[in-house]
C-alpha positions as CSV (number, residue, x, y, z in Angstrom):
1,X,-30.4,29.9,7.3
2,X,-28.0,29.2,4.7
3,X,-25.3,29.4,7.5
4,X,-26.3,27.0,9.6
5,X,-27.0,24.9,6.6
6,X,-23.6,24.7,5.8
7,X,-22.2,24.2,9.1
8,X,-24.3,21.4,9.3
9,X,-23.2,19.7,6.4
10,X,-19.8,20.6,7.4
11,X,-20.0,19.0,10.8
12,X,-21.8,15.9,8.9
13,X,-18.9,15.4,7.0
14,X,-16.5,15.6,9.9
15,X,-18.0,12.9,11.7
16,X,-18.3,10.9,8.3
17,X,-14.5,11.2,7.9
18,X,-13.5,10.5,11.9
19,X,-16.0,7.2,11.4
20,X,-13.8,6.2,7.8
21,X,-10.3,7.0,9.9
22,X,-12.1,4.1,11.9
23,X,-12.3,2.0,8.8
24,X,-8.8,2.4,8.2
25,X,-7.1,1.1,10.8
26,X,-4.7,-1.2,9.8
27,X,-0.9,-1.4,9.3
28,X,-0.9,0.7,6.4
29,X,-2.6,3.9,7.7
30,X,0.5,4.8,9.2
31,X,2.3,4.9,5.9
32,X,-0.3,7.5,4.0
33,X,1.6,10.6,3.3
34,X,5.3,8.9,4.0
35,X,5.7,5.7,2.2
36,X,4.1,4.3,-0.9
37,X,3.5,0.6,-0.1
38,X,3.8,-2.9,-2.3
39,X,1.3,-5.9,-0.5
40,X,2.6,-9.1,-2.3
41,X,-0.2,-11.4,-1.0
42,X,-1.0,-15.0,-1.6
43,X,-5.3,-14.9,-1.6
44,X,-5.4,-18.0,0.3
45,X,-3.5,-19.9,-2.8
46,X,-0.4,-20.7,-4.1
47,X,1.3,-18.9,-6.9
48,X,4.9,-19.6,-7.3
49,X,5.6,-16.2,-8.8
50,X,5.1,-14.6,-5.7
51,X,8.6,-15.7,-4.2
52,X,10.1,-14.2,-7.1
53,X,8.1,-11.5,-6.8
54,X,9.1,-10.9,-3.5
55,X,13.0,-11.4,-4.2
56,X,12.9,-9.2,-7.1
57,X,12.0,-6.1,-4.9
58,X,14.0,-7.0,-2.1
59,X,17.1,-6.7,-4.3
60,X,16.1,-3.2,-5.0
61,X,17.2,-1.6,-1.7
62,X,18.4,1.1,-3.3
63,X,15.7,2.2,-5.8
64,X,13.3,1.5,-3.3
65,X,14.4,3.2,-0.3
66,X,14.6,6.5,-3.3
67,X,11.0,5.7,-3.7
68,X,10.1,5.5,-0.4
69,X,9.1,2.3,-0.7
70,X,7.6,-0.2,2.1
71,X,6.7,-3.6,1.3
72,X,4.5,-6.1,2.7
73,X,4.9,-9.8,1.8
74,X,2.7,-12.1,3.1
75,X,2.8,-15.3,2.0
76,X,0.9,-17.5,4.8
77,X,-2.6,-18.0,5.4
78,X,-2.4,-16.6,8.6
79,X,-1.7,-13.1,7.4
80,X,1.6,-12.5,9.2
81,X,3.3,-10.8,6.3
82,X,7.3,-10.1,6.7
83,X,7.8,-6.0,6.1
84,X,10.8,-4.6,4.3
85,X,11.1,-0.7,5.5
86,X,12.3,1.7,3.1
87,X,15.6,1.5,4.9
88,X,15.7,-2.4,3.9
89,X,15.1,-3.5,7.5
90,X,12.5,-7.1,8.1
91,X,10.1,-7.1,10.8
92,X,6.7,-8.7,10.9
93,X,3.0,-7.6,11.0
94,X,-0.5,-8.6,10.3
95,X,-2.9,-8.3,7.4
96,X,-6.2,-6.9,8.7
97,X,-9.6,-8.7,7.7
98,X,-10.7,-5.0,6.7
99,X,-7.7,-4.0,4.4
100,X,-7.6,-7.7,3.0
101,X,-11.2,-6.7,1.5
102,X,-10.2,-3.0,1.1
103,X,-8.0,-4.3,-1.3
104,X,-9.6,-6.8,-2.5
105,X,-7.0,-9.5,-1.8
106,X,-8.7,-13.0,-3.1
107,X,-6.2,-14.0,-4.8
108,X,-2.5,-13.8,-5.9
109,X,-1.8,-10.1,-6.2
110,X,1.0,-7.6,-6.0
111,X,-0.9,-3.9,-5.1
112,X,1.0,-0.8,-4.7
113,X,-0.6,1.8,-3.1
114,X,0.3,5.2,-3.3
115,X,1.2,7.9,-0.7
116,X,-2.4,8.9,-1.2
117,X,-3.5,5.8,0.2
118,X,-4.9,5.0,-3.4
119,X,-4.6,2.1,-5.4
120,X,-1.9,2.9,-8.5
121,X,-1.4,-0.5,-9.4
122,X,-2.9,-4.3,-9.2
123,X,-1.4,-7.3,-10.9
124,X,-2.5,-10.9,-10.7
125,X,0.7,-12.0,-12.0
126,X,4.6,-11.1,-11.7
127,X,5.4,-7.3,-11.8
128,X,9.1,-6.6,-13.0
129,X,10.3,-4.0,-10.5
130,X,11.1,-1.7,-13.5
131,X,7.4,-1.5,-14.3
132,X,6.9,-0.6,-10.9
133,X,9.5,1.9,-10.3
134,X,8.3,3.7,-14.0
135,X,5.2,3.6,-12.9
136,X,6.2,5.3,-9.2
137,X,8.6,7.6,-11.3
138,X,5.3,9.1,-13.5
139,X,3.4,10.2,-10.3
140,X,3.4,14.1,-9.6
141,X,4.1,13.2,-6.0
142,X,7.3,11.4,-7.0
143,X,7.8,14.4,-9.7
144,X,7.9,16.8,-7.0
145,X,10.4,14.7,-5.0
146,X,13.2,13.8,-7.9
147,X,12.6,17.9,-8.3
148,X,13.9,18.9,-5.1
């Protein structure tokens, strides 16, 4: 009894997890495990930090290509955000309605999300890139990596 029990529960939790893969669809699912990713996004206002913000990190190539670092600026109400690839290359792609309230984007806000698809950091307010790469630099995951 105890068996199928568990089995149970186990196939439960299966189907709980296919059904929150669901959930995550979105530009940044295909980063969890490979990239840690910066979303510089505006929250439907204007901030002028986040140009700066935005430049500051772009002139990081180096550091942030080390830290396997993507990042997502999106500036516009429309949600097109301009992507930086850890090998410093621009392309665009879209914000999802379901990650903008995943992450709780409502206003100004720089987030960097780890390779664990978890939220290290949020800020409401310019971020100096040094913060952030400390910050990246004191994660076991990134002690692991320097290590090798």
């Amino acid at each position: 009894m105890k068996i199928q029990w568990l089995l149970t529960i186990s196939a439960l939790g299966c189907l709980a997890s296919v059904g929150q893969g669901k959930d995550l669809s979105s530009p940044l699912q295909k980063h969890q495990w490979q990239d840690r990713v910066i979303v510089i996004h505006h929250g439907g206002l204007k901030a002028p930090w986040l140009q700066s913000q935005w430049q500051s990190l772009q002139n990081k190539a180096l550091e942030n290509k080390d830290r396997h670092l993507v990042i997502y600026y999106c500036p516009e109400k429309s949600q097109e955000c301009q992507v930086t690839t850890r090998d410093g290359k621009t392309r665009s792609a879209k914000l999802s309605a379901v990650l903008q309230e995943q992450l709780r984007l409502k206003q100004p806000s720089i987030t960097l999300i780890g390779k664990d698809g978890g939220i290290k950091l949020q800020k409401h307010d310019f971020v100096k890139p040094e913060a952030v790469y400390t910050l990246i630099d004191g994660m076991p995951m990134r002690q692991q990596e320097m290590g090798r």
